[in-house]
One Martini backbone bead per residue (centre of mass of N, CA, C, O) as a GRO file, in nm:
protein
  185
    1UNK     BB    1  20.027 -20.641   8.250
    2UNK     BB    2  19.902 -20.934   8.051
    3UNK     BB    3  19.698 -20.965   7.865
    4UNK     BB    4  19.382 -21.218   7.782
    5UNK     BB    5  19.323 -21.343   7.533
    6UNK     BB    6  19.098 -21.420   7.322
    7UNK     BB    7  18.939 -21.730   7.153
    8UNK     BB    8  18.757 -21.876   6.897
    9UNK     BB    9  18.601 -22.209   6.805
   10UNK     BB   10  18.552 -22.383   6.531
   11UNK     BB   11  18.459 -22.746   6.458
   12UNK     BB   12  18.503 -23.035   6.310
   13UNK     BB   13  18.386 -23.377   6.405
   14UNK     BB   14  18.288 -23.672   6.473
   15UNK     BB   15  18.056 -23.531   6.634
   16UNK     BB   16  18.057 -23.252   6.572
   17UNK     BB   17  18.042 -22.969   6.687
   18UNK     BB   18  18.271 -22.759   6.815
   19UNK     BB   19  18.316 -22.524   7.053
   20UNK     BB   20  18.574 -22.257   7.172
   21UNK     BB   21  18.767 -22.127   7.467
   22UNK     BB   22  19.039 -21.862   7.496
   23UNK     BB   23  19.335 -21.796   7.636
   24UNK     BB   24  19.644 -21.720   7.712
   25UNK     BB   25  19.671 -22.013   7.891
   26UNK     BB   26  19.352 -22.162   7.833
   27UNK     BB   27  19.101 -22.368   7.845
   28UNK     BB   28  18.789 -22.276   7.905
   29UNK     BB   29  18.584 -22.395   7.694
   30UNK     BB   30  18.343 -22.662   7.590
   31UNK     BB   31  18.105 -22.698   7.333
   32UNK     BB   32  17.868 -22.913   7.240
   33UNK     BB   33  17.641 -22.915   6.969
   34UNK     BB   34  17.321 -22.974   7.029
   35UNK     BB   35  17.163 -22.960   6.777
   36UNK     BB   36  17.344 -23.107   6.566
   37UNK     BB   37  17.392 -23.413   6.794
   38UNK     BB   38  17.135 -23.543   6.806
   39UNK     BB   39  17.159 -23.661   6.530
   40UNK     BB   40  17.312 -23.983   6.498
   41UNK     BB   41  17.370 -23.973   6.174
   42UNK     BB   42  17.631 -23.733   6.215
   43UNK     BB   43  17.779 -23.934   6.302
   44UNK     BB   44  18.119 -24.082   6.288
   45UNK     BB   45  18.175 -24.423   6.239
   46UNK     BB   46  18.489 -24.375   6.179
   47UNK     BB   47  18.700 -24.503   6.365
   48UNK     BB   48  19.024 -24.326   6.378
   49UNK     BB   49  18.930 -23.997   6.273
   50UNK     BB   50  19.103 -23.718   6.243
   51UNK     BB   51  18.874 -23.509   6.178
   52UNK     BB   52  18.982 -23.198   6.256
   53UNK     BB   53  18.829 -22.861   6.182
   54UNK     BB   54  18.865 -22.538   6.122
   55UNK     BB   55  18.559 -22.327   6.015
   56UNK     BB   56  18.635 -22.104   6.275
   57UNK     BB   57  18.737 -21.779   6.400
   58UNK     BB   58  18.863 -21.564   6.699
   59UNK     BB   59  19.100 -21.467   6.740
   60UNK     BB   60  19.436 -21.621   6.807
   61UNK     BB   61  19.603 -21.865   6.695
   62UNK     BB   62  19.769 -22.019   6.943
   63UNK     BB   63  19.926 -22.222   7.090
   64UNK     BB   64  19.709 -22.333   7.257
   65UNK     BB   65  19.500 -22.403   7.065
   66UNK     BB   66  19.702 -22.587   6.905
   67UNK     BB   67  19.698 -22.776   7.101
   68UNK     BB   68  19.412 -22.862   7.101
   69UNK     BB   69  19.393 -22.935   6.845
   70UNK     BB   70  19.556 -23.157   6.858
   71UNK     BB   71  19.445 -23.324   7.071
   72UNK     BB   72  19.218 -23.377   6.956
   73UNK     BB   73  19.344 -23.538   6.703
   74UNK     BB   74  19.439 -23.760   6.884
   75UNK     BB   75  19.123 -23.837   6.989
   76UNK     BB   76  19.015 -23.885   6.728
   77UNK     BB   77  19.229 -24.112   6.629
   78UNK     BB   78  19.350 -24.324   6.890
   79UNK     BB   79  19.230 -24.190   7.180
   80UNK     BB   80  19.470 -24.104   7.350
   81UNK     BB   81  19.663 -23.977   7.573
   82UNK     BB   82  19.774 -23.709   7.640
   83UNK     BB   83  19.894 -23.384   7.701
   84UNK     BB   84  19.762 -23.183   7.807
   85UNK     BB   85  19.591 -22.884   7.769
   86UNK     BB   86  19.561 -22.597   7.860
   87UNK     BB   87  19.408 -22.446   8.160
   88UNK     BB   88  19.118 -22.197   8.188
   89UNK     BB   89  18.939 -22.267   8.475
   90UNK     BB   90  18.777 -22.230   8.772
   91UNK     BB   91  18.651 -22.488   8.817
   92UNK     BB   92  18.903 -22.634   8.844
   93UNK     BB   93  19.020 -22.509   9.062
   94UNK     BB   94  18.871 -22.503   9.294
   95UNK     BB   95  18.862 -22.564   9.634
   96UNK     BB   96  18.604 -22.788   9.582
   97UNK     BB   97  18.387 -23.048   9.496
   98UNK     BB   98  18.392 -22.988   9.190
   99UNK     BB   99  18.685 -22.942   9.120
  100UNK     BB  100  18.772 -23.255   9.231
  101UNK     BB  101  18.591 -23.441   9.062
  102UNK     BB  102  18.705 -23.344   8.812
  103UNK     BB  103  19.029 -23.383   8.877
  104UNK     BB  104  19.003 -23.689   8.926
  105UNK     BB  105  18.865 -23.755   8.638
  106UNK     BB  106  19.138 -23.632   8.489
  107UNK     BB  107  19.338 -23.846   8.637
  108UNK     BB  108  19.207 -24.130   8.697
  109UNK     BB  109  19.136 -24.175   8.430
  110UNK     BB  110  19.088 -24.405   8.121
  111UNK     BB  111  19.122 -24.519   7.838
  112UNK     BB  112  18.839 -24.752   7.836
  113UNK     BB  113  18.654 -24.662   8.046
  114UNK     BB  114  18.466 -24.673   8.330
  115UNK     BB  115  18.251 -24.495   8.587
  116UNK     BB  116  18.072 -24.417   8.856
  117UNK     BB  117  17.959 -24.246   9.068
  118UNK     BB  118  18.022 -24.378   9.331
  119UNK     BB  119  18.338 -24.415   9.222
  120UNK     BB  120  18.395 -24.126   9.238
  121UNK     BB  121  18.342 -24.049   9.492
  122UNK     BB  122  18.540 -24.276   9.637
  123UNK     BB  123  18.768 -24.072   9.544
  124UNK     BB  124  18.636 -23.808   9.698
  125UNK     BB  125  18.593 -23.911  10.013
  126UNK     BB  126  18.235 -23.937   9.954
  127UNK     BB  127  18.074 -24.225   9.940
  128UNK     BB  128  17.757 -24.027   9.902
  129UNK     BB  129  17.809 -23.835   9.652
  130UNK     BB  130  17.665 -23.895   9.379
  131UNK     BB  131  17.479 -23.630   9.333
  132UNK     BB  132  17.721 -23.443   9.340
  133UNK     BB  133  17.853 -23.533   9.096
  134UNK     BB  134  17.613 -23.489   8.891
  135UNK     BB  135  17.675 -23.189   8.910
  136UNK     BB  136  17.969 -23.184   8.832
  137UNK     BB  137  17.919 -23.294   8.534
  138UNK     BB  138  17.732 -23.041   8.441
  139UNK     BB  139  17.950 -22.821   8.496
  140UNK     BB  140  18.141 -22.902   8.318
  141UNK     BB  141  18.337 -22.706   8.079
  142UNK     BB  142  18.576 -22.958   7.937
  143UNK     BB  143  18.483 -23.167   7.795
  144UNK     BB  144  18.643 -23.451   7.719
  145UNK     BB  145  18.950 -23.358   7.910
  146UNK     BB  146  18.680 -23.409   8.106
  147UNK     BB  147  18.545 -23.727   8.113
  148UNK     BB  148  18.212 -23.750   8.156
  149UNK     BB  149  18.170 -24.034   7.968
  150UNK     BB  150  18.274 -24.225   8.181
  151UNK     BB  151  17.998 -24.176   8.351
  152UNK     BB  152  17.792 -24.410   8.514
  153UNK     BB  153  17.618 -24.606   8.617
  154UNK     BB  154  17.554 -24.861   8.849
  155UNK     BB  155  17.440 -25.027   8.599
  156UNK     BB  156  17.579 -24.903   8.331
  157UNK     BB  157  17.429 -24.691   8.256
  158UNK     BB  158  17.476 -24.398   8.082
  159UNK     BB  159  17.270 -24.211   8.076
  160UNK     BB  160  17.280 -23.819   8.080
  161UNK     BB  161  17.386 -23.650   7.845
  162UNK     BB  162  17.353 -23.313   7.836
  163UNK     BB  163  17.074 -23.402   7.871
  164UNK     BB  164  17.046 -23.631   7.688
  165UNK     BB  165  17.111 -23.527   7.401
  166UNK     BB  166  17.397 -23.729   7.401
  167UNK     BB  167  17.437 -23.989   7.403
  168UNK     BB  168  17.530 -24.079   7.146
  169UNK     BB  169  17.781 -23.965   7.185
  170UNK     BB  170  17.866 -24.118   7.452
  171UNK     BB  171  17.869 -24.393   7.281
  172UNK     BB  172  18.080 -24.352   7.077
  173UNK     BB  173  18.323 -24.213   7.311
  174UNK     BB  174  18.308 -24.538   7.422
  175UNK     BB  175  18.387 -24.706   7.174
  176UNK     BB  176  18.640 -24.573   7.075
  177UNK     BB  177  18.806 -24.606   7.305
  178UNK     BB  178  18.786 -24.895   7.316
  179UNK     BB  179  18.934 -24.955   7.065
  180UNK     BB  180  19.155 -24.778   7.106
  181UNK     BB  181  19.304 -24.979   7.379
  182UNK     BB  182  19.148 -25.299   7.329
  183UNK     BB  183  18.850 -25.312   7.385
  184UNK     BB  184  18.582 -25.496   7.404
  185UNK     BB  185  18.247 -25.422   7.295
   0.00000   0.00000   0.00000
């Protein structure tokens, strides 16, 4: 049987700190460093600069590792989605109503897009569960992969992002891609 290695890491991006945990099958979690990205004005707002940096880590940069790092650096240059990174984690597996909404939102939807709670809850052929949905973009444990930052109210408005922490991320995030894509801001 093959150990599980472990790798963190700390990365430097045009957001602000992102933290990361790997094992070696794949993306275990992704936080993105809420004391570091509350002041709006840290964040870089020079769109298309890929410049994503590993500042700490800690076990093997290993190609899992490598590929998030690519990926990372290819979402922060031209917003495009690639071949995502491999993904370890439990929750993005489970056959539960959680796993369902993340695997929806991280399949269904494109860079430069956003969709309601609403309309992600009737992807999940639940169209009452909105506030589930909302517990759902919560757990998500794998931020930007699976992007709950492109989940809106349904009037439009960015919502919560982070509990708060975060909105001007999600405005950024949400600028960016649409630059990305050639959608007018």
């Amino acid at each position: 049987m093959s150990q599980n290695v472990m790798s963190a890491v700390v990365l430097q991006t045009p957001i602000g700190i992102i933290h990361s945990t790997h094992t070696s099958k794949g993306v275990q979690s992704i936080k993105l460093d809420q004391s570091y990205n509350e002041n709006p004005t840290i964040i870089n707002k020079n769109f298309g600069a890929s410049n994503v940096e590993v500042i700490d880590h800690s076990g093997p940069l290993d190609e899992n590792v490598k590929s998030f790092i690519d990926w990372l650096k290819a979402f922060f240059g031209d917003g495009q989605m690639r071949s995502l990174p491999a993904i370890d984690n439990e929750i993005i597996d489970k056959q539960n109503f959680t796993g369902l909404v993340l695997r929806t939102l991280m399949m269904k939807t494109s860079c430069g897009s956003t969709l309601s709670y609403a309309d992600l809850a009737k992807l999940c052929n639940s169209p009452k569960a909105c506030r589930a949905v909302g517990q759902a973009m919560r757990a998500n444990p794998i931020p930007l992969i699976v992007p709950c930052h492109r989940v809106v109210g349904s009037n439009g408005k960015l919502g919560h992002y982070m509990s708060g922490k975060g909105d001007n991320i999600k405005a950024w995030l949400l600028d960016h891609e649409k630059m990305a894509a050639g959608v007018a801001l």
